[in-house]
N, C-alpha and C positions, 0 to 999 in steps of 0.2 A: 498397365499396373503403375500404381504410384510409387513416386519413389519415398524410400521408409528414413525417416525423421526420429531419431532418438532425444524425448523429451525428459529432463531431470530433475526433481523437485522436492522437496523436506516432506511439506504434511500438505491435502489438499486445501484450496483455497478459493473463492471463487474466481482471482485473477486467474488461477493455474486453469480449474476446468472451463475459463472461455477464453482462454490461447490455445489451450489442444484443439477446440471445437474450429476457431478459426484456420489452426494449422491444418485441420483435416479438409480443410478445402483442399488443399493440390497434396496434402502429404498424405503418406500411412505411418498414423503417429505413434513410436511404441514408447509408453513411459514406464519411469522407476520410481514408484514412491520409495524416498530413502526414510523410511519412517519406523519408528519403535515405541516403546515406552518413551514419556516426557523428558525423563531422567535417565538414559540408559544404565547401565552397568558397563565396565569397561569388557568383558565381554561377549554383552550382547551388543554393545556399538562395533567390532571385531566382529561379529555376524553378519552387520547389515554390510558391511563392505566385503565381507566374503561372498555376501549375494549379489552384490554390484558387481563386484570381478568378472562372477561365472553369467552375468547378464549380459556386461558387456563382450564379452569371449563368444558371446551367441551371437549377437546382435548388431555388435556395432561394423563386420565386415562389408557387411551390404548395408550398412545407411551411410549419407548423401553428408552427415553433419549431426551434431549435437547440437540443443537448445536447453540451457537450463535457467531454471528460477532462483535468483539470490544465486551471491560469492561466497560461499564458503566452504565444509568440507563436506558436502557431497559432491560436490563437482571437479575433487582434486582427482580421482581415478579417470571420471570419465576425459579431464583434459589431458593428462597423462596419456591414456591411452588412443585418445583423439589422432595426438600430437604424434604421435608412434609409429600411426597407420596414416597419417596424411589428411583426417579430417576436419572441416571447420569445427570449431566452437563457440556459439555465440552463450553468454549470459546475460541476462534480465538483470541490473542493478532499484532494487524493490525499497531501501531505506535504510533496514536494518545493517546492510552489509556495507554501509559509507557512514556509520555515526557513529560515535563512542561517547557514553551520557555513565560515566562512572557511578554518578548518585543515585541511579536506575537501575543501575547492572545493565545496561542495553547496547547491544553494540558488539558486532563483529570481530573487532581491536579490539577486545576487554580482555580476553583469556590470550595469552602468548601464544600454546600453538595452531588456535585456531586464523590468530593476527598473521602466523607466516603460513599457511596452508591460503588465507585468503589472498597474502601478497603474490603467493605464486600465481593463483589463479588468475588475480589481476594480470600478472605481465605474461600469460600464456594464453589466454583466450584471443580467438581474431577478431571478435566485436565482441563491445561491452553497450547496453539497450539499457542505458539507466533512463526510469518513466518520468522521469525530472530532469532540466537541465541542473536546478539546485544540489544533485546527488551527485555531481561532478566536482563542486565546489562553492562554495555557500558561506554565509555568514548569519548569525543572529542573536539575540539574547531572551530569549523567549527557552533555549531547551536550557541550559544549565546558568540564569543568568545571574545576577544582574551584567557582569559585561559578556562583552560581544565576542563571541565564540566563531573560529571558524572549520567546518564539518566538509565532508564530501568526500568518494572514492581517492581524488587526488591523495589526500593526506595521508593515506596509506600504501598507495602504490603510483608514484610522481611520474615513477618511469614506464606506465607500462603503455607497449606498441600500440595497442588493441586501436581500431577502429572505435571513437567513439559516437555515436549513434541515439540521439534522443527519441523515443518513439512513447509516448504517453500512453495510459491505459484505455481501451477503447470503451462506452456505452451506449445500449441500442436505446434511443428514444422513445420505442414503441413498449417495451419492457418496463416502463419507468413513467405511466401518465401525469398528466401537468399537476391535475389535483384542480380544487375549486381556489376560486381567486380571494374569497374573503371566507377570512380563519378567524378562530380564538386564538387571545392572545399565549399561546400555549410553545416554549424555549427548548426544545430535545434536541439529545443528542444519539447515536445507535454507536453500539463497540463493545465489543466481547469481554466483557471482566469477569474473572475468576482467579486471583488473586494482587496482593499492593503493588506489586512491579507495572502491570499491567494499567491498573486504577491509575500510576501516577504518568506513565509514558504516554496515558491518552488525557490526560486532563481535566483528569473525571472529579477531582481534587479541587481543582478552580473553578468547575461546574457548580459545587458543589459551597463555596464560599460564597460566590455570585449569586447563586440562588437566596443563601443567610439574608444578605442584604438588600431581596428584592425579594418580600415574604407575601407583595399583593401581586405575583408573577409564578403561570403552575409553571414546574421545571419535569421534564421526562426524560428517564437512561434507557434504552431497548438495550438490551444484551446483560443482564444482569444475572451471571449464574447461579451465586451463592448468596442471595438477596439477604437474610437473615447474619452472617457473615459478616457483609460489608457494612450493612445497618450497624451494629454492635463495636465495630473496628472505629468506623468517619462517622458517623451521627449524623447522617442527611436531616436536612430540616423539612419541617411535616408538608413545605410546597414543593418537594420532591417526589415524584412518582417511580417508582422503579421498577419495568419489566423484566422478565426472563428470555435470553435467546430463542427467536424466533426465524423459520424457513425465510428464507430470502424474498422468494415468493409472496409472502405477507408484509413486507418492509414498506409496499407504496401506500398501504393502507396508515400504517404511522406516520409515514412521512405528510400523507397528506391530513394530519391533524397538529401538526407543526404549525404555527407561523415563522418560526426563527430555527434553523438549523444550528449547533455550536459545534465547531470541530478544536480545540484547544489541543491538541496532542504534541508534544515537545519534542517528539521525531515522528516524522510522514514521511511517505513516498509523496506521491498523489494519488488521497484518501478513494477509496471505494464509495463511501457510503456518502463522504461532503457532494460528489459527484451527483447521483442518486440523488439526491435529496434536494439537488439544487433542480434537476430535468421534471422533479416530483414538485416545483412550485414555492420550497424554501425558500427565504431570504437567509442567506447563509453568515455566519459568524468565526471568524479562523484566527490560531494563530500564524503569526507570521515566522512560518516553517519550514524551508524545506519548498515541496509541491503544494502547498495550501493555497500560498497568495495567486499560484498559477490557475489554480482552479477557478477562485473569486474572481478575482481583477477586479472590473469596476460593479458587478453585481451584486456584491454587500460588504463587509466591514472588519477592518485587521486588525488585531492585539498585538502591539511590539513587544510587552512586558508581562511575564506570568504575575502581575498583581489583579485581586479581586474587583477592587473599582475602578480595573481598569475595559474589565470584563465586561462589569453594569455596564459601563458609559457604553460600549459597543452593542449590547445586548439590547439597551433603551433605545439607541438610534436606529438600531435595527426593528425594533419594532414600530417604532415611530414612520419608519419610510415602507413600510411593508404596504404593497396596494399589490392590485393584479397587474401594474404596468413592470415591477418589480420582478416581481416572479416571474411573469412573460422574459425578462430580460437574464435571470440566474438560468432559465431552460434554453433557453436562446444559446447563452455563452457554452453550455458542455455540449447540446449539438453541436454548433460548430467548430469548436475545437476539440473534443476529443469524441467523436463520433466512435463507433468501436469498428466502420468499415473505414477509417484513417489508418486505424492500426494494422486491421487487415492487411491493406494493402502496403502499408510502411514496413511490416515483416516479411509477407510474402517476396517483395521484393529486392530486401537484404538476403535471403536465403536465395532467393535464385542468383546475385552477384556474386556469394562468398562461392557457393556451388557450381559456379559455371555454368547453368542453367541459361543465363540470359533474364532479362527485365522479365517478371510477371507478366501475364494479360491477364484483365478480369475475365 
């Protein structure tokens, strides 16, 4: 019998359903979506934690540990009561819960009591698994700029014990083909927009200026939910294409009509999709974020400054150096570093230390 893993999470995600899937290698994973309406009511949010309770009062005597996604308040009962009975607690630090972009509304530390329901969490959890060393402490001028900000867990809980633990997002190569080597010259980007908080956190904004000023260059959004909406709002100009959310499963076919990947987003983890799109043969385009530059490195091309031509210049050189020696070399890089059996075994084997288990074997 496996031993049983209590997984803790907001709303699903693809990073969520391929951690369970890896956890269920040696675990019996049982999760909580802590999830409601967008907006809860005060209480229907008093519900879901009354269903946490009577979850955990079932659940957590016979599991081994807790593992949750993001710092915040889902995870205050389950560490609470971790702590109570003697179990690990590990959280996943994903972006959101190490930034505060006030001009956004985005950011863990924006609302007071979710700022100290997170700091507790920080100083009580036994590992913190942020998918970026940058989500520890960081610096940039690219999310609130023009100067240089500085972001990361630290800044809101300096003090806490926790083991900290970088373990990056993993993805399977095989799921993600290279794509053909010579492209049109065609600049996309993939990201779920359905309303302006969203539009400006990903950088869909300076997509969208860049594009203005390079009107003999097609530009593409995949993820566009409210297309008519946003048209009407930002005025994309007519060399903007705009799709609708599409199965993940169909993403390699986009990706591979890219020449230019652009991830501009003003707060990351380390992006799902820049990832994806670099194993799928992109030459990729990033701000300098957070996990962004970590994904790049030396396989395409950094934005220090949320200005427009500064965008161009990146976006030209990018496609100016774009060959299949290129692409070979962006697929290269996220295999070898963030393969998703690195991650496997990178958690697997923190779970077996904090538990007492002993190191992993594959």
């Amino acid at each position: 019998m496996l031993p049983k893993l209590l997984f803790v999470y907001i709303r699903p995600a693809s990073f969520t359903r391929e951690d369970i899937r890896l956890l269920e290698e040696a675990y019996e994973v049982v999760p909580f979506e802590f999830r409601g309406a967008k907006k809860p009511g005060l209480f229907a949010f008093l519900g879901l934690f009354c269903k946490q309770f009577f979850w955990l009062l079932r659940e957590l005597p016979g599991a081994v540990a807790v593992y949750g996604w993001f710092v915040d308040y889902h995870m205050a009962l389950p560490v609470a009561a971790a702590r109570f009975l003697g179990k690990p607690v590990l959280a996943v630090v994903g972006g959101f819960d190490a930034v505060s972009l006030p001009s956004l509304g985005h950011g863990v530390a924006l609302s007071g009591w979710r700022r100290r329901i997170a700091r507790m969490v920080y100083r009580r959890v036994d590992a913190l698994l942020p998918v970026s060393s940058s989500l520890v402490r960081s610096k940039n001028r690219f999310s609130e700029g023009p100067e240089e900000r500085e972001y990361g867990f630290r800044m809101l809980a300096p003090d806490t014990p926790a083991a900290i633990r970088v373990v990056p997002t993993g993805y399977d190569p095989e799921a993600w083909p290279a794509g053909p080597g010579e492209r049109a010259p065609v600049v996309g980007t993939v990201a779920f927009i359905d309303e302006g908080r969203t539009f400006g956190i990903k950088g869909i904004d300076l997509f969208f200026d860049a594009a203005r000023l390079m009107p003999d260059v097609r530009f593409r959004v995949v993820g566009v939910r409210n297309r008519e909406a946003i048209a009407a709002r930002y005025d994309p100009p007519p060399n903007v294409e705009m799709i609708p959310p599409m199965p993940r499963e169909q993403l390699p076919a986009q990706y591979h009509e890219m020449s230019v990947y652009v991830q501009l987003s003003r707060a990351e983890g380390l992006p799902n999709v820049l990832c994806e799109a670099m194993l799928c043969g992109c030459v990729p385009v990033g701000s300098r974020v957070f996990g962004i530059p970590e994904g790049i490195g030396e396989a395409g091309f950094l934005v220090d400054e949320p200005r427009a031509a500064a965008v161009c210049e990146a976006i030209r050189a990018a496609l100016r150096a774009a060959d299949p020696a290129l692409r070979a070399a962006a697929r290269a890089r996220i295999e070898r570093l963030f393969h998703r059996d690195r991650r496997r075994e990178s958690l697997l084997n923190i779970l077996a230390e904090l538990t007492g288990r002993g190191r992993h074997v594959r």
